[in-house]
VOMI-563450 format. One record per residue (C-alpha): residue number from 1; residue in three letters; y, z, x. Coordinates in steps of 0.001 Angstrom, whole numbers, plus 500000, padded with zeros to 6 digits. Layout:
N
+-----+------+--------+--------+--------+
: seq : type :     c2 :     c3 :     c1 :
+-----+------+--------+--------+--------+
: NUM :  ala :      Y :      Z :      X :
...
+-----+------+--------+--------+--------+
//
This chain:
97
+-----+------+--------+--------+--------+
: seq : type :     c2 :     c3 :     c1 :
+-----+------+--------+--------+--------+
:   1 :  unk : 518617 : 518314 : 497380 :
:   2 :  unk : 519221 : 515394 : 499884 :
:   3 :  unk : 516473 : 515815 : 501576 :
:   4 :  unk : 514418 : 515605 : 498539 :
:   5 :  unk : 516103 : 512373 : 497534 :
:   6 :  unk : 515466 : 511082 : 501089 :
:   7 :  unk : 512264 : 512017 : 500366 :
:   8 :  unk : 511449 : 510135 : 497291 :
:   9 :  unk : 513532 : 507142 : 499209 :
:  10 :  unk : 511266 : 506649 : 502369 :
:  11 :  unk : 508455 : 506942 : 499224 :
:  12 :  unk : 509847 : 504011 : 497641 :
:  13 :  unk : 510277 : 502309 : 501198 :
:  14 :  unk : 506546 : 503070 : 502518 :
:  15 :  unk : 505272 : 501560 : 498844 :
:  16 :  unk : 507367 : 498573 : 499251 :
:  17 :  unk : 505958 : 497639 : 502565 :
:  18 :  unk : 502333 : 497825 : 501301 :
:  19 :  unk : 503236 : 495788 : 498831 :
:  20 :  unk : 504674 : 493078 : 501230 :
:  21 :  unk : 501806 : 494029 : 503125 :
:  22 :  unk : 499476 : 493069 : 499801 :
:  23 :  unk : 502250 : 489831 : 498903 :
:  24 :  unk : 501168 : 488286 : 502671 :
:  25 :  unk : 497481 : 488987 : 502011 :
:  26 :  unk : 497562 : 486951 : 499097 :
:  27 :  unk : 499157 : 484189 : 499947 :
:  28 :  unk : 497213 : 484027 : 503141 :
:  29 :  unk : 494436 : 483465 : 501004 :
:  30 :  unk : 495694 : 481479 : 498390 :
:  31 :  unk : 497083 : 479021 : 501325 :
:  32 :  unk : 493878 : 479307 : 503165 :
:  33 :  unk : 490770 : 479406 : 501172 :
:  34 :  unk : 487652 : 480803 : 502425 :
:  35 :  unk : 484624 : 478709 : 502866 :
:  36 :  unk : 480791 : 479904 : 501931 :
:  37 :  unk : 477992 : 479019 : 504350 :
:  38 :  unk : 474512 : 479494 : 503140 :
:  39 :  unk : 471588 : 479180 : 504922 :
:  40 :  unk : 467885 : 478457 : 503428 :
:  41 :  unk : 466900 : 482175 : 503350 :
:  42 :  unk : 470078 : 482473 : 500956 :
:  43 :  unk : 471993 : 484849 : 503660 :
:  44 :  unk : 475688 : 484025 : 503190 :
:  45 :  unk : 478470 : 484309 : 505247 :
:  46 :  unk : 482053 : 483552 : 504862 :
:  47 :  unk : 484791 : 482062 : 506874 :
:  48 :  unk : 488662 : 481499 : 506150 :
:  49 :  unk : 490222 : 478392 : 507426 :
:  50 :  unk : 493408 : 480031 : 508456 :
:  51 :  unk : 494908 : 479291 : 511776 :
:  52 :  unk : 493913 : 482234 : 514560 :
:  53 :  unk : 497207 : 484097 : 514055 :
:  54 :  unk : 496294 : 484916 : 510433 :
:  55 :  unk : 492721 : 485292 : 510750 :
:  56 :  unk : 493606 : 488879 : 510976 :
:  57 :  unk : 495546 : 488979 : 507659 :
:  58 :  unk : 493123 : 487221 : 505774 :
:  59 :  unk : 490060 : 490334 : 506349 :
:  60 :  unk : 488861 : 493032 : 504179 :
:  61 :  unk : 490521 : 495694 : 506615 :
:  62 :  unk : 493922 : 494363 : 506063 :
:  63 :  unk : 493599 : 494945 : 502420 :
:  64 :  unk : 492664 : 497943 : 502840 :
:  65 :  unk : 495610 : 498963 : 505247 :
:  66 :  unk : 497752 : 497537 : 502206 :
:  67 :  unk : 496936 : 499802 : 499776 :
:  68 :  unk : 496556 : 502955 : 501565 :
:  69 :  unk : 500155 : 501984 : 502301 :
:  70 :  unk : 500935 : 501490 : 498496 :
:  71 :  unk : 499112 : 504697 : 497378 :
:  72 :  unk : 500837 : 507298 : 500680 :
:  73 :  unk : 504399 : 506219 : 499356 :
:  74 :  unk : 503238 : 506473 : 495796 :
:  75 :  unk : 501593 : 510078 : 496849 :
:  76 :  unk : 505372 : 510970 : 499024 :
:  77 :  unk : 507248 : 509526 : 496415 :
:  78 :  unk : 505274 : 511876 : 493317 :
:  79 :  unk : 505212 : 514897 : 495999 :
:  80 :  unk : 509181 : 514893 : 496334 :
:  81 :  unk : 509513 : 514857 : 492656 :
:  82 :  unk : 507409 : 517715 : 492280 :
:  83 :  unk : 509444 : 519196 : 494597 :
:  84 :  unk : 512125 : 518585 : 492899 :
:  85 :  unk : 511195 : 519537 : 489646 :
:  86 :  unk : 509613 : 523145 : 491297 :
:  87 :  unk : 512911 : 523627 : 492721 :
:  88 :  unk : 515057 : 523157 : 489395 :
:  89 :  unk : 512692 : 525705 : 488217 :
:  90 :  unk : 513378 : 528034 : 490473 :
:  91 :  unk : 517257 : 527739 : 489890 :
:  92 :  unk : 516444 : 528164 : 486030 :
:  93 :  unk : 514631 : 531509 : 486563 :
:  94 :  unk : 517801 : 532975 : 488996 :
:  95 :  unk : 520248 : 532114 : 486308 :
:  96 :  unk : 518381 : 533816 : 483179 :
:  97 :  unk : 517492 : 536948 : 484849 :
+-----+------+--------+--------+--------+
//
């Protein structure tokens, strides 16, 4: 039982960090916004004006790392309470029979 509730714990941990991961992401880009160039054959490209330490916060792959974070300690966090939950079944059968 306490390893299931460690369980469900580093869940809860993992799915706070993405979401510090997403908190930064935002408010890299809300701090530094990101600037459209356009040439005349209407190819765009975009640029953010952040400094060069958080030019690697403010891309798509950083994003992405943040909620793959989010969802594995949402999917550890759901897995240990199905766990859980197959395991107080279990104890339910061996005291009825």
């Amino acid at each position: 039982m306490v390893l299931l509730e460690t369980l469900a714990k580093s869940g809860a941990i993992v799915s706070s960090a993405g979401v510090a991961l997403m908190v930064v992401f935002v408010i890299a880009l809300l701090s530094f916004p990101v600037i459209k160039n356009c040439d005349e054959s209407g190819r765009c490209s975009y640029r953010s004006t952040a400094p060069g330490e958080l030019q690697s916060v403010v891309q798509p792959s950083f994003l992405a790392i943040s909620l793959i974070t989010i969802s594995a300690g949402v999917v550890i966090l759901r897995f240990s309470r199905w766990l859980e939950s197959k395991k107080s079944e279990n104890d339910t059968k061996h005291y009825d029979t």
